[in-house]
N, C-alpha and C positions, 0 to 999 in steps of 0.2 A: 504493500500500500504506500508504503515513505517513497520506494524508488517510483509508483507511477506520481506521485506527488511533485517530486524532486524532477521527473523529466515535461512536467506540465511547465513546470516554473522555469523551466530553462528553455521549452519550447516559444511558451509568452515571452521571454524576456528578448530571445531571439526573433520572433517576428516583429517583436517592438521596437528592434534595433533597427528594424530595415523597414518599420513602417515610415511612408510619408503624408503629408499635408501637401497637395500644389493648388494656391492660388492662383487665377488668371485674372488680370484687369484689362478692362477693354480698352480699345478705344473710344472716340465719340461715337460711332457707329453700331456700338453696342451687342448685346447679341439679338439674334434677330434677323439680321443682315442680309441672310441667306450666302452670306461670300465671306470675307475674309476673317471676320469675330466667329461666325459657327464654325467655319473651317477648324480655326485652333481649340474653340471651346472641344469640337471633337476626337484629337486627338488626347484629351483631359478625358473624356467619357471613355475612349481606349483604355489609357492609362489606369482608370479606376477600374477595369474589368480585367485586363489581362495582368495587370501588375496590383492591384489592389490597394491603389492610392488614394487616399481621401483627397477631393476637390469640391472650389468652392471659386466663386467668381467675385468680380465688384466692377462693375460698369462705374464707368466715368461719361459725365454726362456735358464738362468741358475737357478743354485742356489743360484749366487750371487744377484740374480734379487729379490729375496723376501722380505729383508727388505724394499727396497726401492719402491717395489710392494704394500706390507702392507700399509706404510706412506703414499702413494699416495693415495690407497684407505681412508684411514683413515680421510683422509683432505676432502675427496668427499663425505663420505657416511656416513652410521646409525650405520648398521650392515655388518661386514665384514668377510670373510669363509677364512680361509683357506686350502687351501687340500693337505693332503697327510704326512705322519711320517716325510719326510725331513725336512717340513717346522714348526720342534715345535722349533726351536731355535729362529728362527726369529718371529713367534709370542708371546712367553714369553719376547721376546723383546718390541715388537711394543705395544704390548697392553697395558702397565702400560704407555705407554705416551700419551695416550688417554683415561683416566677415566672415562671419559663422553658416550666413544663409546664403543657398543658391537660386541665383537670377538668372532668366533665361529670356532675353529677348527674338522677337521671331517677329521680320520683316525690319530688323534696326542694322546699320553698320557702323562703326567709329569713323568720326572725320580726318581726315588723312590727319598722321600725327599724332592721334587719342591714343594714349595707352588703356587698354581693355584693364577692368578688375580681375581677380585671381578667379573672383566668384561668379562673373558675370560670363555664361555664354551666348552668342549670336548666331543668329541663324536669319540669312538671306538669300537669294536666288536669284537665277541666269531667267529673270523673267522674260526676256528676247525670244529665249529659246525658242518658247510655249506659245507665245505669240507671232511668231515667226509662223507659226504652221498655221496659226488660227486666218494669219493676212494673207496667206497663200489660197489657203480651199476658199475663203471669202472672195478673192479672185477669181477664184475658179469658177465661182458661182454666181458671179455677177453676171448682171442682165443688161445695167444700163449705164456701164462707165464709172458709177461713184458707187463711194461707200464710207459710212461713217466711221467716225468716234467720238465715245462721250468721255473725256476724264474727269475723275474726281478732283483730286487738285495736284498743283504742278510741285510735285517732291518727286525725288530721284526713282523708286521705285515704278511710279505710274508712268515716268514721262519713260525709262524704259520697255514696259508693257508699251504704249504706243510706239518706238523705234521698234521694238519686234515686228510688229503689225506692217507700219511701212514699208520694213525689209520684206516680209512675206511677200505684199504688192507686188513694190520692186521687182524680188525676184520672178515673179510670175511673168510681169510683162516684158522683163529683157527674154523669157524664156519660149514666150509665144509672142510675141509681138505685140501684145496689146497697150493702151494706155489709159488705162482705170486709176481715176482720181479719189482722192480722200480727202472728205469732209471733216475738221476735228475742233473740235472745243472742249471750255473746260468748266463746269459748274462749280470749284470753287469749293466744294463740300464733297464728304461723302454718305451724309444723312438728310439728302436734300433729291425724293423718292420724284417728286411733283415737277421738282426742275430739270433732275433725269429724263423725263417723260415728254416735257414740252423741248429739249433739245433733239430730243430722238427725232421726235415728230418734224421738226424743221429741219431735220439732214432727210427725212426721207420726202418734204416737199422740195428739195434742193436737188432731188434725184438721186441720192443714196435708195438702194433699196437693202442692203444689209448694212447695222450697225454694234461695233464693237462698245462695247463700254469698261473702263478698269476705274469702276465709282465708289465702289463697295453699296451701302445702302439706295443712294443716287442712282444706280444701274437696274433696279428695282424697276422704279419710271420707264428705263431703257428696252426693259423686257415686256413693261404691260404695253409701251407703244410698239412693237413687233406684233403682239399678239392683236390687238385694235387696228393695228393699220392692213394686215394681214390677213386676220378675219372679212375684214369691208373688202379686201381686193380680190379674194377665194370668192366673195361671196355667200359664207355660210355664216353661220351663228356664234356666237362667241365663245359656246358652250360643245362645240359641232366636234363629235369622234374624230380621234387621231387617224381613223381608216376615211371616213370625206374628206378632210385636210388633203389627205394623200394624194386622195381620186382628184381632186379641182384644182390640187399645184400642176400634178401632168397634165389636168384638159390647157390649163392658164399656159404651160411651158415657166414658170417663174410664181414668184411670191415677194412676201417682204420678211427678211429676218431679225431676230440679235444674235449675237453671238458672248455667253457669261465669261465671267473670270472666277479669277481664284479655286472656286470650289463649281460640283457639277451641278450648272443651273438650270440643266436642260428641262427638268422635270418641271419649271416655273410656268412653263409655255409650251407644252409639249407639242412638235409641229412649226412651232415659231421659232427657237432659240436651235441656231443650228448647229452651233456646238460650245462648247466654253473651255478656255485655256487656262488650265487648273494649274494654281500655285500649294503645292502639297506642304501647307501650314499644318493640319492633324498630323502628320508626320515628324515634320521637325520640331513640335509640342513634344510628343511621345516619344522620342527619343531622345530628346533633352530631361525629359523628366526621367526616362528611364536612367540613363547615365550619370544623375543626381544622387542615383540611389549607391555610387561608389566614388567616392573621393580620387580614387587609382582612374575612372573610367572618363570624370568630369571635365570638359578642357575646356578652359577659358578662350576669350576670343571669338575671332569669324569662321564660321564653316559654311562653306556658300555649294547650294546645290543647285545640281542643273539638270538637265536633258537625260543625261549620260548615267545620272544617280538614280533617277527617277524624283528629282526634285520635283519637274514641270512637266505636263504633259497635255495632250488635247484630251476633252471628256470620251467615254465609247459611243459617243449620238447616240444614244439608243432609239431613236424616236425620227432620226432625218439622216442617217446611214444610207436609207432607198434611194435619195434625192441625189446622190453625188455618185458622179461614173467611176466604177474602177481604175481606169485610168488617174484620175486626181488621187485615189489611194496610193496608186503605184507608184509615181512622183512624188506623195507625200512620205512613203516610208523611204523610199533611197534617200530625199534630204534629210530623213530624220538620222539616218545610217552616218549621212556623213558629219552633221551636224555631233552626234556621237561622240564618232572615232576623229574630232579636231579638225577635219579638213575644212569642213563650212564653218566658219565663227563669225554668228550673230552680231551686230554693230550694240553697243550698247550708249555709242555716247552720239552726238548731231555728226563732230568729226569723220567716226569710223564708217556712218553712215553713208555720208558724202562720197567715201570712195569704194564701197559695197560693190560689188560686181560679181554676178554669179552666170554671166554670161557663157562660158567656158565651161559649164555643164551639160554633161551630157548622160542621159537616162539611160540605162543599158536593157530597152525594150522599145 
């Protein structure tokens, strides 16, 4: 009886040692979003099943709300997230005053010359990559010369998701000769559903008839006007089977789309939303947290995922897969191939873009 007692208390005392707490603070954008706050929140709902982490969130409702978000978290928990570029000031803050505790930022990178905390890991992403593919079939499947974008606001991260996008174009029309233009603005917000909605809508009376969005909540808008403007031009109902959708895009030869980010948003609009170029944040949540749980495993700094990792990727359409010829898959996976194995490298900055040339490609089919 003493020895099952004795190995009870040593079994508790040892899962107690490896139990954790991770907090996540949001951004403004909160959860909700559909994109890039649920993304990480679920890589936190990962972690509490597969690793059996206790989690616990706190939405920040400004920006002023972060620091004070962080610290609160910080007093309560293990390991703490934060999301989103806005919030690298306030975490380079918060986390040297908690040495003890692990911070994990996810979508933040230090400004050239920032030295990282011991405690603090980063996690960001070749978002070009992922977008790169999304600007290409988006070409592919254009009808009338344009095509949107809506960003949320102009920080490093988004204005790369747009360079991807560009480059996708780009590449498409050095590769078939066309010359499909891109409409792009920028709403300024990322929890701004209504302004999303009314810019969609004027890139698609401007002749865009697909539109990209990297808004996070903002992009929301971008998705209900694909569905609205799409509905009225199928001519069915707004409520109308993914199987008529189908039928009345082939009688039409064309439609109107969007195209999600971050996470997969296909399901928002099924029919409408033709694919979305997913930034795998549940990912590098869960495996920051998971490497939290060993000091030897924990590494400070930037770990930037891409293409090649499975950081970024396109969604599997499940819903508008019928709509695109084999051929644009075939094309798509050889650039992804090369894209891969370093030979094609995405522009990430206006520079590298300027001198992008993929003309010198050639499909082996």
């Amino acid at each position: 009886m003493k020895k099952i007692l004795v190995l009870s208390l040593v079994l508790l005392l040892f899962v107690s040692a490896f139990s954790l707490k991770a907090i996540m603070v949001t951004d403004t954008g909160g959860l909700g979003d559909k994109s890039f706050n649920d993304g990480t929140w679920n890589g936190l709902l990962r972690a509490e099943d597969e690793l059996k982490v206790d989690i616990e969130y706190i939405i920040s409702k400004e920006q002023t709300d972060y620091i004070t978000n962080l610290t609160t978290a910080a007093k309560n928990g293990d390991v703490m997230l934060g999301v989103g570029f806005l919030m690298a000031d306030a975490l380079f803050n918060v986390a040297p005053q908690f040495p003890d505790k692990k911070f994990i930022g996810i979508d933040i990178s230090p400004s050239e010359g920032q030295t990282v905390p011991n405690n603090l890991a980063l996690y960001t992403f070749k978002e070009q990559d992922g977008t790169f593919l999304a600007g290409y079939i988006a070409a592919a499947m254009n009808k009338t010369g344009k095509l949107g974008y809506v960003g949320g606001i102009r920080i490093p991260p988004v204005m790369r998701l747009e360079l991807g996008f560009r480059a996708g174009i780009k590449a498409y029309n050095q590769l078939h000769g066309t010359n499909i233009e891109l409409i792009s603005g920028y709403a300024g917000a990322f929890d701004a559903p209504a302004k999303g909605k009314q810019m969609a809508m004027a890139q698609y009376e401007q002749g865009a008839d697909i539109v990209f969005h990297a808004a996070g909540g903002t992009g929301n808008g971008v998705i209900d006007a694909s569905k609205e403007k799409g509905s009225q031009f199928l001519n069915v109902k707004a409520d109308a089977s993914l199987t008529t959708i189908i039928d009345e895009y082939f009688k039409a030869g064309r439609g109107y789309f969007s195209i999600g980010v971050d996470s997969d948003q296909d399901y928002l609009a099924p029919g409408y939303v033709l694919a979305s170029a997913m930034k795998r944040v549940d990912n590098a949540a869960f495996e920051g947290i998971k490497s939290a749980r060993s000091a030897r495993r924990f590494q400070s700094g930037e770990t930037i995922l891409s293409l090649a990792d499975g950081g970024v990727s396109l969604s599997p359409m499940k819903y508008t897969k019928g709509f695109v010829p084999n051929k644009v898959f075939a094309e798509l996976s050889y650039l992804e191939k090369l894209i891969a194995e370093g030979t094609l490298v995405i522009p990430g900055t206006d520079e590298a873009f300027g001198t992008f040339d993929v003309s010198s490609v050639q499909f082996p089919f």
